[in-house]
N, C-alpha and C positions, 0 to 999 in steps of 0.2 A: 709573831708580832700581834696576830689580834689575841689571841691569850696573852700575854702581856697587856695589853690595853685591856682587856677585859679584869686581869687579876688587877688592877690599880684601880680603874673604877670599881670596882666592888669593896678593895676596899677603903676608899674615899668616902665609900655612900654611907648616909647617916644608918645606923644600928638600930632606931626606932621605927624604922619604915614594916609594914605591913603588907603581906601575899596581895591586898587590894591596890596598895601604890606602887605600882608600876609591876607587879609579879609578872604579868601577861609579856611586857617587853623583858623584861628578864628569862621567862621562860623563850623566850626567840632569840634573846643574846646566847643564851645554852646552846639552843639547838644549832644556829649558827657555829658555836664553837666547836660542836661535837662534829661537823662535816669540816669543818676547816682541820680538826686535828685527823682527821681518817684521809686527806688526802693530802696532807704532811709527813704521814706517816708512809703512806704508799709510795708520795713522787722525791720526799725532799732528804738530804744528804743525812746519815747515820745520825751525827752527833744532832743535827738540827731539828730531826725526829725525836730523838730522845728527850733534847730539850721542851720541845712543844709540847710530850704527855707531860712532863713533869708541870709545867704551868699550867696547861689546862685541869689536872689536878689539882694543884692549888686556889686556882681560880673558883674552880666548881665548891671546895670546900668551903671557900670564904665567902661564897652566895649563899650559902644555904645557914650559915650561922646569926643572920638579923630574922630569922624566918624562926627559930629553935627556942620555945622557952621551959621543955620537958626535961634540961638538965645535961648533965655530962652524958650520960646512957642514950637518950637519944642522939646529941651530937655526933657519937662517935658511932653509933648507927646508921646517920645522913651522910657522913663522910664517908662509910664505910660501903654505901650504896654507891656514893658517886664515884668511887673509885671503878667498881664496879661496870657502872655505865662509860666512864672511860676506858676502860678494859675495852669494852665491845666495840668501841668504837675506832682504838689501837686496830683491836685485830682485822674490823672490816679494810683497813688501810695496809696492816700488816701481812695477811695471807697472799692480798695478789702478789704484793714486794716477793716474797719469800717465795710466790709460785713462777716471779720472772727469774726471778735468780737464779731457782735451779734448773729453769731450761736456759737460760745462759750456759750455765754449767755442763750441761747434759748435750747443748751444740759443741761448746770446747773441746767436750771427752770426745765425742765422735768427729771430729776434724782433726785432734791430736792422734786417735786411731786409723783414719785414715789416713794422715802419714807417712807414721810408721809402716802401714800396711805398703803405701805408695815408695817407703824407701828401700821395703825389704823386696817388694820385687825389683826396684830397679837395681839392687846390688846383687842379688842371687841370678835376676836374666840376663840385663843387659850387659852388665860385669863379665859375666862370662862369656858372649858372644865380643865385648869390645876385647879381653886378653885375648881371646884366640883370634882376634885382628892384631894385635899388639905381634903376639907369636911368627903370624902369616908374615908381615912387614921385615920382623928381622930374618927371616929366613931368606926372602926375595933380597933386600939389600946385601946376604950375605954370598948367594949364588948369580946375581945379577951379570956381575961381568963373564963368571966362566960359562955359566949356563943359562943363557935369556930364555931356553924354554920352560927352566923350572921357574923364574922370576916369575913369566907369562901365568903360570899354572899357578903360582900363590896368589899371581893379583886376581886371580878368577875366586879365588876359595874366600879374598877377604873382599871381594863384593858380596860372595851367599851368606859371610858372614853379615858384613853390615846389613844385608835386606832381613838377616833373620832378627839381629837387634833391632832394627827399624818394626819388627813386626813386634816382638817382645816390648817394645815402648808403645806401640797401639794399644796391646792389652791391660798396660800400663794405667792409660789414659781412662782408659773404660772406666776405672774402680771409683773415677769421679763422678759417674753418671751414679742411674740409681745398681743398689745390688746386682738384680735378676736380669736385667734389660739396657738398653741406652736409645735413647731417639733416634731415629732415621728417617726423616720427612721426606729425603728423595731417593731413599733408598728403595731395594727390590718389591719390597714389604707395600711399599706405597705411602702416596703423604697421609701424614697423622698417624701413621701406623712404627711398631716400634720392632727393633730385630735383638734377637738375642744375645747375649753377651758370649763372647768368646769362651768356649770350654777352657778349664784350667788341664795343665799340661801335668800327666799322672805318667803311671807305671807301663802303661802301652808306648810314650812317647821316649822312654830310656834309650832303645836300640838307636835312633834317631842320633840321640843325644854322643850316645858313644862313636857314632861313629861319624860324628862333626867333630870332635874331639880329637880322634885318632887321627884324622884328614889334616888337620889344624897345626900337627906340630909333630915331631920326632916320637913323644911318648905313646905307646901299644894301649888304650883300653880294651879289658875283655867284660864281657855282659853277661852273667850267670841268675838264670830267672828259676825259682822253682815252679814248678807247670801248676798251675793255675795262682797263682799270686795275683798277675794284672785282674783280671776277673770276680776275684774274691776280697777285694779291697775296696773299702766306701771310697768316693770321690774325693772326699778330702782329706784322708789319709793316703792315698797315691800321690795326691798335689806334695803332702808331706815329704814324704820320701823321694820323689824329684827332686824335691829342694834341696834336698841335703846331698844327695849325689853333683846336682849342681855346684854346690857350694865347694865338694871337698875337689870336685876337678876345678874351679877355678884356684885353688886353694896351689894345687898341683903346678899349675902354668905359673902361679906368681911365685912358689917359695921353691921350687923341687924341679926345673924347665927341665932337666935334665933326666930324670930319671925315665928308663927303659918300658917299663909296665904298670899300669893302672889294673888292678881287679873290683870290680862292682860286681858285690854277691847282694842279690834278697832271697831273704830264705822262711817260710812259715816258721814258727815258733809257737809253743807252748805259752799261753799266758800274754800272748798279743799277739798283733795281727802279721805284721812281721818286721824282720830282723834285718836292716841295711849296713851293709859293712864296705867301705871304700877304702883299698890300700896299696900303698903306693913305694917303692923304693926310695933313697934319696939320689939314684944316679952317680954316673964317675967325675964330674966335674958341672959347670955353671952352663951347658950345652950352647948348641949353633946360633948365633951372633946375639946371646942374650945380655940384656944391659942388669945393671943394679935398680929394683923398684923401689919405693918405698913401702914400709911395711903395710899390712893388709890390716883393713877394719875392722868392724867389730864383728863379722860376719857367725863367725861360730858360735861367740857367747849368745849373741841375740837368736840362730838357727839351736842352739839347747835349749833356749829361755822357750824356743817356739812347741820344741818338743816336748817338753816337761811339762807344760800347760796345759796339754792336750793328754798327760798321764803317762808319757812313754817315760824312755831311758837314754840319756844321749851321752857321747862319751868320744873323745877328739884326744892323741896322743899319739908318743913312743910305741912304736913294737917289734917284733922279731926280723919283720920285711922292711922295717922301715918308719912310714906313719900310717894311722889307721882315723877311720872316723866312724863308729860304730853309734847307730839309732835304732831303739825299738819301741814301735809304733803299735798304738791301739789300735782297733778297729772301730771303737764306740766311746764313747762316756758314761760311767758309771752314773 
């Protein structure tokens, strides 16, 4: 608006006037304009910004033409300055815009990343601590009347289940504090002091794993470590490989209830850190009082996408025994 007012008086004003009649307010009607255009350009919507250089440029051009009597060459000199100084004054308005924006953008990516991060653990942990509650419950509903001791006995395994998911969604919860840490103001630590974040569950925590798994349901996991693997593995390539044994047992309970034996091999490898291979039969029929699920999510594409990002090899299919789910995992980044 006030470029607009300013390009109509200017040019309203007589063409005869002189730097002495009135130049002094002229040169304040500029400078006026040049802050009105730099925080026009900073606060006010796209198209309204644009518009505003564009008249204050014309504006600035058409002040300086009663002033000009050195011909075409200089004209187009004095316009070509003031375009100049509206430049500068764009961009004093224009940089902060463009530097809110892209921390706009830069919170988006890292809330959209957390997540994903917040959905991949809760589908690789809690996913598989609630199936093997799932598992527990048709078992018990299916022994209940002949055998209340075994009912008794599953409903104890899907309490340890749920308190392990219950813990698995604490850890959960963490990834929303900061990285390293989360606040504890009455905790052990003491007020204003902060406790560390729950260690991520690696290659020492597999045996655990398996043999919640086996407890859980009719299907045998067996656990095959090569002797020093847990130990020779960075922290977040053990997290890695968890996951993915994770994944392919929950994988197990939901498509395969049935089947007899689970093998989880990690093995050193030539060329990466190591080699996870999970496989599994498909069993002689839909096993002990299993219902129809519906099919499984995205778990495996997203659990490659995790792989491959990080430089391994991931690979989920048909095989000899059955189905297999083979990853091989870095130990570093090139």
């Amino acid at each position: 608006m006030a470029g607009a007012v300013s390009l109509v008086a200017t040019a309203l004003s007589p063409r005869h006037l002189t730097p002495q009649a009135g130049g002094a307010w002229k040169l304040l009607e500029i400078g006026i304009l040049l802050v009105l255009l730099a925080a026009a350009v900073r606060w006010a919507p796209r198209r309204q910004a644009v518009a505003a250089v564009a008249t204050a440029g014309a504006a600035g051009a058409l002040w300086t033409l009663p002033y000009l009597d050195g011909g075409l060459v200089m004209r187009v000199g004095a316009f070509l300055s003031w375009l100049f100084i509206v430049a500068i004054a764009a961009g004093l308005g224009g940089y902060p815009r463009w530097t809110a924006q892209r921390q706009r953008e830069a919170v988006a990516a890292a809330r959209r990343e957390q997540q994903l991060a917040l959905a991949r653990d809760l589908h690789d942990f809690v996913a598989h601590d609630i199936s093997g509650i799932v598992v527990q419950a048709q078992a018990a509903r299916f022994v209940a009347a002949a055998n209340p001791a075994q009912a008794l006995a599953a409903l104890e395994r899907i309490e340890a289940a749920g308190l392990h998911a219950l813990a698995a969604m604490d850890r959960t919860v963490q990834m929303l504090h900061e990285p390293e840490e989360q606040p504890a103001p009455n905790g052990p630590l003491g007020a204003g002091r902060s406790a560390p974040r729950a260690p991520l569950a690696g290659v020492a925590q597999l045996a655990e794993l398996v043999e919640r798994f086996t407890a859980a349901g009719a299907t045998v996991a067996r656990l095959s470590l090569d002797p020093g693997v847990a130990e020779a593995l960075p922290r977040e390539t053990g997290a890695t490989a968890y996951r993915v044994v994770v994944e392919a047992l929950t994988n197990v309970r939901r498509h395969a209830p049935a089947a007899e034996q689970v093998e989880v091999e990690l093995r050193g490898v030539s060329g990466a850190a190591v080699r996870v291979r999970v496989v599994n039969g498909a069993g002689p029929g839909p096993g002990l009082g299993h219902r129809e699920r519906g099919r499984g999510g995205r778990g495996l594409r997203e659990l490659g996408e995790m792989v491959r990002a990080s430089g391994g090899v991931f690979s989920a299919g048909p095989c000899e025994q059955g189905w297999q789910v083979v990853a091989e995992l870095r130990g570093h980044h090139d």
